[in-house]
PAZA-869501 format. One line per field, with one value per residue (C-alpha): residue number from 1; x, y, z. Coordinates in pm, 1 decimal, decimal comma. Layout:
! PAZA-869501
num = [NUM;...]
u = [X;...]
v = [Y;...]
w = [Z;...]
***
This chain:
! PAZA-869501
num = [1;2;3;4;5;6;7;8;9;10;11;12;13;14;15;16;17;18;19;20;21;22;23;24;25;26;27;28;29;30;31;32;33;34;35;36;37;38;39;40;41;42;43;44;45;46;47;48;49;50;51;52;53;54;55;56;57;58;59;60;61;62;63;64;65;66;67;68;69;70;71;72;73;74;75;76;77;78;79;80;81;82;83;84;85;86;87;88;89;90;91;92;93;94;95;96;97;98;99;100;101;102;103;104;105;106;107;108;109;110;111;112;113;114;115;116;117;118;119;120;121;122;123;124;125;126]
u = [20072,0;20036,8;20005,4;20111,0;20054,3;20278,8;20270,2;20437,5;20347,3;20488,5;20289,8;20601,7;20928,9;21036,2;20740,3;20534,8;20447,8;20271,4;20262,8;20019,7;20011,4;19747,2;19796,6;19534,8;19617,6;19410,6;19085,6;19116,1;19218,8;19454,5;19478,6;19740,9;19751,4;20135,5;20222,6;20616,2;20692,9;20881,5;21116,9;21128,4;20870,8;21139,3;21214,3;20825,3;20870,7;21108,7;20979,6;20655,0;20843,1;21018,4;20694,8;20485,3;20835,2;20791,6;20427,9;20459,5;20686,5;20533,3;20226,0;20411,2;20377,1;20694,2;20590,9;20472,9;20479,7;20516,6;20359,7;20513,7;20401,7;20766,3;21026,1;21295,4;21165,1;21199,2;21547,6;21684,7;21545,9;21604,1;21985,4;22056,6;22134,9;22050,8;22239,8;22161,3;22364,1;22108,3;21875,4;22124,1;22080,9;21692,1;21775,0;22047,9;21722,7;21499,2;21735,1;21821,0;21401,0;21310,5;21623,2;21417,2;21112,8;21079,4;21017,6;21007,5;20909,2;20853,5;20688,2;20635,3;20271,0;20098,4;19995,9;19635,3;19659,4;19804,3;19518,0;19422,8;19803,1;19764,1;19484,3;19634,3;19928,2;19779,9;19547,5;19890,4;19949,5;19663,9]
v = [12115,1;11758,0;11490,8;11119,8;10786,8;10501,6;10171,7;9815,0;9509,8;9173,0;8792,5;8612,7;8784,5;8767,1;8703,8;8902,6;9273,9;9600,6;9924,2;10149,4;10516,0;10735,8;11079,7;11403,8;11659,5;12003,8;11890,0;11543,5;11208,0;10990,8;10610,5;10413,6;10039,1;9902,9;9588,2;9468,5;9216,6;8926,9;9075,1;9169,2;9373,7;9676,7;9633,5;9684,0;9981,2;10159,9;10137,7;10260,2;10574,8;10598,7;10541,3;10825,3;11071,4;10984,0;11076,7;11374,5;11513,4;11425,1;11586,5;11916,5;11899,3;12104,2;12091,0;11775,9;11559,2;11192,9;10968,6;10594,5;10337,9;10154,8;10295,9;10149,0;10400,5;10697,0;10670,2;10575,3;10911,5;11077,3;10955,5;10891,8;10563,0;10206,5;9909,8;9692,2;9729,2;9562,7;9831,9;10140,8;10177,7;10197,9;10447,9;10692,2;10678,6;10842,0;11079,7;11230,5;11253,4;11395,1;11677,2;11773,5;11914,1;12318,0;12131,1;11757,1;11602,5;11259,4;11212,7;10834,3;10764,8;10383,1;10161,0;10223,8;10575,4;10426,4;10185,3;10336,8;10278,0;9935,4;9846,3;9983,1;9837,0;9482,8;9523,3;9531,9;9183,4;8995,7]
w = [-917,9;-1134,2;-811,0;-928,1;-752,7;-882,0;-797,3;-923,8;-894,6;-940,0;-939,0;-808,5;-762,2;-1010,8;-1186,9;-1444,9;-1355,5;-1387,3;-1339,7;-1217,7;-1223,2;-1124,2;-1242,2;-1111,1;-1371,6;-1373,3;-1258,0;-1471,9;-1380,2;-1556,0;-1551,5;-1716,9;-1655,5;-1781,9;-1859,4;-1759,9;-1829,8;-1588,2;-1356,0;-953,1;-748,4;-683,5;-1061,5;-1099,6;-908,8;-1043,0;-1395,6;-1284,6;-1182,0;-1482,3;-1689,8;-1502,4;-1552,9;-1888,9;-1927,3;-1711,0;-1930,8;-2274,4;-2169,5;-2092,1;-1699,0;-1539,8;-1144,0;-1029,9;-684,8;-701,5;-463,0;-372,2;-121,7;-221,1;47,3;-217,8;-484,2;-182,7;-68,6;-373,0;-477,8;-169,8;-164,2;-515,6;-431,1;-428,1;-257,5;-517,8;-806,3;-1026,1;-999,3;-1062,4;-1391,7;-1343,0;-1122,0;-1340,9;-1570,1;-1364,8;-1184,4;-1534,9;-1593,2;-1261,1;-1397,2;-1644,5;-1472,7;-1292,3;-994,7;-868,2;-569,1;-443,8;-93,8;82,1;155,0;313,6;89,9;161,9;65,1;-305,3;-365,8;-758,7;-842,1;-664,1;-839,6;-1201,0;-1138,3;-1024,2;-1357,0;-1606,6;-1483,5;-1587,7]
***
């Protein structure tokens, strides 16, 4: 199973962002270090789920588990919805992604058991 750490990360909120995804892959490890652009931390957040979905999947992985410090990111997966209107498309997007994988699974971890996404995602912002 493909395990994948996500962060985001926002200098101001809003303010400009990055996200961070740390992806352990077959014995490998992948780093990617994104670049947001200006909007809200849970903004940063979401995208950096919807960035590592969209990895995952060009790279052919079919079972993976997600990893978030961001308890927005975990029940708006977990329930399939988010109070804030502003953020449901962001979420529609990566509820049809997560469809497309054998098997999906996001799990809610501390933030200091996410510090490589942390760091990645701090990194996009400079």
């Amino acid at each position: 199973m493909i395990e994948v750490y996500i962060d985001g990360a926002s200098a101001g909120n809003p303010g400009p962002s990055g996200a961070g995804i740390f992806i352990k892959a077959n014995g490998t490890a992948e780093r990617y270090s994104i670049p947001l652009g200006v909007m809200s931390n849970h903004e940063a957040e979401l995208h950096s789920l919807i960035k590592a979905l969209e990895i995952c999947l060009e790279k052919g992985y079919r079972t993976v588990s997600f990893r978030t410090d961001s308890q927005l990111v975990d029940h708006a997966i977990e329930k399939e919805f988010v109070k804030n209107k502003q953020y449901a498309p962001l979420l529609q997007h990566a509820l049809l992604l997560t469809k497309k994988f054998d098997l999906f699974f996001l799990k809610w971890i501390p933030s200091k058991d996410n510090h490589v996404a942390d760091k990645l995602a701090r990194q996009a912002i400079r």
